[in-house]
C-alpha positions as CSV (number, residue, x, y, z in Angstrom):
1,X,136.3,75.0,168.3
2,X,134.9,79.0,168.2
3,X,136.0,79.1,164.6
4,X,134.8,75.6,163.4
5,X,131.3,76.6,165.4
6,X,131.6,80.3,163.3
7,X,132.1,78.0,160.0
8,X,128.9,75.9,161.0
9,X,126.9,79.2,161.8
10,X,127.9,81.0,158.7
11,X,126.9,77.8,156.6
12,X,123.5,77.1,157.9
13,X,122.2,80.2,157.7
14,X,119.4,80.4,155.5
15,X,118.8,76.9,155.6
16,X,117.0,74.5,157.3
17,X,118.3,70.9,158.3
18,X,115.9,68.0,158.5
19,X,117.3,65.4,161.0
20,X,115.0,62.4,160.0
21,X,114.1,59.0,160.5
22,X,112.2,56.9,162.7
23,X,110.5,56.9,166.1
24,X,113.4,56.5,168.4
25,X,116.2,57.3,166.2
26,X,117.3,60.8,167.9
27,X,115.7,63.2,166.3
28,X,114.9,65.2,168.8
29,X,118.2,64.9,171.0
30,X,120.2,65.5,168.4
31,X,118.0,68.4,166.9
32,X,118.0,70.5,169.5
33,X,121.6,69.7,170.1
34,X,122.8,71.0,166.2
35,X,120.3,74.3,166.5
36,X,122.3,75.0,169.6
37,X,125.5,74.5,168.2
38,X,124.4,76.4,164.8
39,X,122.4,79.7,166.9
40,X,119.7,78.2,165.3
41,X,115.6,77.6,165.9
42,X,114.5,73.7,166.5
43,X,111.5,72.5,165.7
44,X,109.7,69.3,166.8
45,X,108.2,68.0,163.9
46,X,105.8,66.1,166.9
47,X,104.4,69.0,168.4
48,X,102.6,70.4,165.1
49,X,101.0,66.5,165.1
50,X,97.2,67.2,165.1
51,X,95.5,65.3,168.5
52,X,94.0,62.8,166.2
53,X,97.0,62.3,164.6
54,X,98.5,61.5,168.1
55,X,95.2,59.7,169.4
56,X,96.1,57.4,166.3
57,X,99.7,56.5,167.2
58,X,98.6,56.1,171.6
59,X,96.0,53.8,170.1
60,X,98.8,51.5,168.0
61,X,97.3,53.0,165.0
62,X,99.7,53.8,162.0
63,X,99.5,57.0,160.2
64,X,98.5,56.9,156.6
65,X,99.2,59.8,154.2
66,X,96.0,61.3,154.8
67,X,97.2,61.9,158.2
68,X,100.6,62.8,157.3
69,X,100.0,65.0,154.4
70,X,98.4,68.4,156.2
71,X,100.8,67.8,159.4
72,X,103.9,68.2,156.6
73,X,102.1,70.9,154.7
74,X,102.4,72.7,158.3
75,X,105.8,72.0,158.9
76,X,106.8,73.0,154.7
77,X,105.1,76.7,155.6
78,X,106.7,77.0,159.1
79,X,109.8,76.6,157.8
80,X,109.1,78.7,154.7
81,X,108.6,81.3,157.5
82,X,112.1,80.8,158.9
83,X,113.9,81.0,155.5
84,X,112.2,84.0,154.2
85,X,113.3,85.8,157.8
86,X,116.8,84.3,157.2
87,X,117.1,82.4,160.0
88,X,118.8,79.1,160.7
89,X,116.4,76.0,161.3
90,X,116.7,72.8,162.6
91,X,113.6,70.1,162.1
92,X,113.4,66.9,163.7
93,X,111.3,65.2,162.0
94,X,110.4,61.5,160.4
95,X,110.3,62.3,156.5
96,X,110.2,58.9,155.9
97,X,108.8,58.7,152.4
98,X,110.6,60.5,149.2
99,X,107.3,62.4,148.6
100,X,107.1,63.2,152.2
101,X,110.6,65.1,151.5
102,X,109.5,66.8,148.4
103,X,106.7,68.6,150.9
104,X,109.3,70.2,152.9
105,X,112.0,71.1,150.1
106,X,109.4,73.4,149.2
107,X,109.7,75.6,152.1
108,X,112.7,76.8,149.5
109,X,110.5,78.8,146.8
110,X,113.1,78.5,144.3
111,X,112.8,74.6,144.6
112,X,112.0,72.7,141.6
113,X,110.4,69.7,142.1
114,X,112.7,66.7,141.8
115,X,115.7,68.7,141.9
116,X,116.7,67.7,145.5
117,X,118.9,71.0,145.5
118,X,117.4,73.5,147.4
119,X,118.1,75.0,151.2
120,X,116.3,72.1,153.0
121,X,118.8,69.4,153.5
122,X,118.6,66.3,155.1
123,X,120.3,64.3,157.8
124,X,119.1,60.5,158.5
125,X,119.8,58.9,161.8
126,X,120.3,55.2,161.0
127,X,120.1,52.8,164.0
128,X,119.3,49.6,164.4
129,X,116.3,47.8,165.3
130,X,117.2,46.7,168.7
131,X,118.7,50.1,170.0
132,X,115.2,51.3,169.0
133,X,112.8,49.4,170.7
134,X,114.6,50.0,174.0
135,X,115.0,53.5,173.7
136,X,111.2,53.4,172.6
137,X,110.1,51.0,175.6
138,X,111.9,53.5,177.7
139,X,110.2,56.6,176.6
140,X,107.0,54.4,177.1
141,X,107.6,54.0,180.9
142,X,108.8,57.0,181.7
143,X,105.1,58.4,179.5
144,X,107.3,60.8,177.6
145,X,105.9,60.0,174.3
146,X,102.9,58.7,172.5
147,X,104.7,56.2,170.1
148,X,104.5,52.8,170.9
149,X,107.6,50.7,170.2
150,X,104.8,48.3,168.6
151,X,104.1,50.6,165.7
152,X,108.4,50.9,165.0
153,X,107.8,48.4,162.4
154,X,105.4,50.3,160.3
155,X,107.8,52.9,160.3
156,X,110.6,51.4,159.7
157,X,108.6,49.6,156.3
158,X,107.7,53.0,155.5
159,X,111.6,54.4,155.2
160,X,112.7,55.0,152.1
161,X,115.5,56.3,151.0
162,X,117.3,57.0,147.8
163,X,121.0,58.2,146.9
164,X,120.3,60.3,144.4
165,X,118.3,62.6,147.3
166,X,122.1,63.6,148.9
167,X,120.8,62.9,151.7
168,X,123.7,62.4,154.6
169,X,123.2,59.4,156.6
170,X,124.9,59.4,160.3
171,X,124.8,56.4,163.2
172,X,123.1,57.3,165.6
173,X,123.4,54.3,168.0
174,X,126.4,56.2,169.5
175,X,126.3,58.4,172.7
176,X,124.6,62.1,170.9
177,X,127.7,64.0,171.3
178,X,129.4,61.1,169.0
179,X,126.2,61.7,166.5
180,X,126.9,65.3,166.2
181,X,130.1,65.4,165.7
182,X,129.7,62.5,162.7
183,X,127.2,65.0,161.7
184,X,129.5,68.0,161.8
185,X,132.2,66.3,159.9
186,X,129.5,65.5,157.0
187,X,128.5,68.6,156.9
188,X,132.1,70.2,156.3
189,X,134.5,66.9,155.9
């Protein structure tokens, strides 16, 4: 295992993973998990969400891209940041919409839009409907989040993905430990 972690270490470094999708999915659990793993920095993608931006969501409120769009901008420039100082970074965040990704490939100067080859990959955490709304309506009661499983829907109508983005696609349904090392095996097959 030391060398397969060395491998993983050596590999992620300058570049930043994306461990996306929606509320519920992981993103965070796993996240923190894989910049662990990789001696890497995690970011919560939902602590740079403005207050009104999080008023929205407590209030059952989607997002639209007018809310979305300066939160991303944030996250694109933080981990611009963490490239440039060579570091390896984890984000755990929603990126549901193609144009929502191109924002954060271009933490990678050199990225040309449309390109989808730059530093900033990405990881989606599928998982199915059900599993979500429990592990959402369990967040709820024990108040450690401001997403309500009521606005899961939105977010799951909002997902879009395409295969010509490369974009690795893991189950996360599974126990986390099972979701990283699917992820892990991705990464390096």
């Amino acid at each position: 295992m030391y060398t397969e972690v060395n491998f993983y270490r050596k590999m992620a470094s300058d570049t930043a993973i994306v461990v996306m999708g929606v509320s519920g999915a992981g993103k965070s659990t796993i996240g923190g998990m894989l910049a662990k793993l990789l001696n890497g920095c995690f970011i919560d993608a939902d602590d740079y969400h403005p207050q009104s931006n999080k008023d929205k969501m407590k209030n059952g409120v989607p997002l639209t891209d007018d809310d979305r769009i300066p939160w991303l901008e944030t996250l694109r420039d933080t981990l611009r940041m963490r490239l440039v100082n060579g570091e390896t970074v984890i984000l755990g965040c929603s990126a549901l919409k193609e144009s929502y990704r191109e924002i954060l490939r271009h933490a990678d100067a050199r990225y040309v839009r449309g390109s989808y080859m730059c530093s900033v990959k990405f990881v989606l955490l599928e998982v199915g409907a059900e599993v979500l709304v429990a592990r959402l309506e369990k967040r709820a009661a024990d108040g450690q989040h401001f997403m309500p499983a009521k606005l899961l829907q939105s977010q799951l109508d909002l997902l879009q993905v395409d295969e010509s983005e490369g974009i690795l696609r893991v189950d996360a349904s599974q126990d986390p430990q099972t979701t990283l090392k699917n992820i892990l095996t991705l990464i390096h097959p």
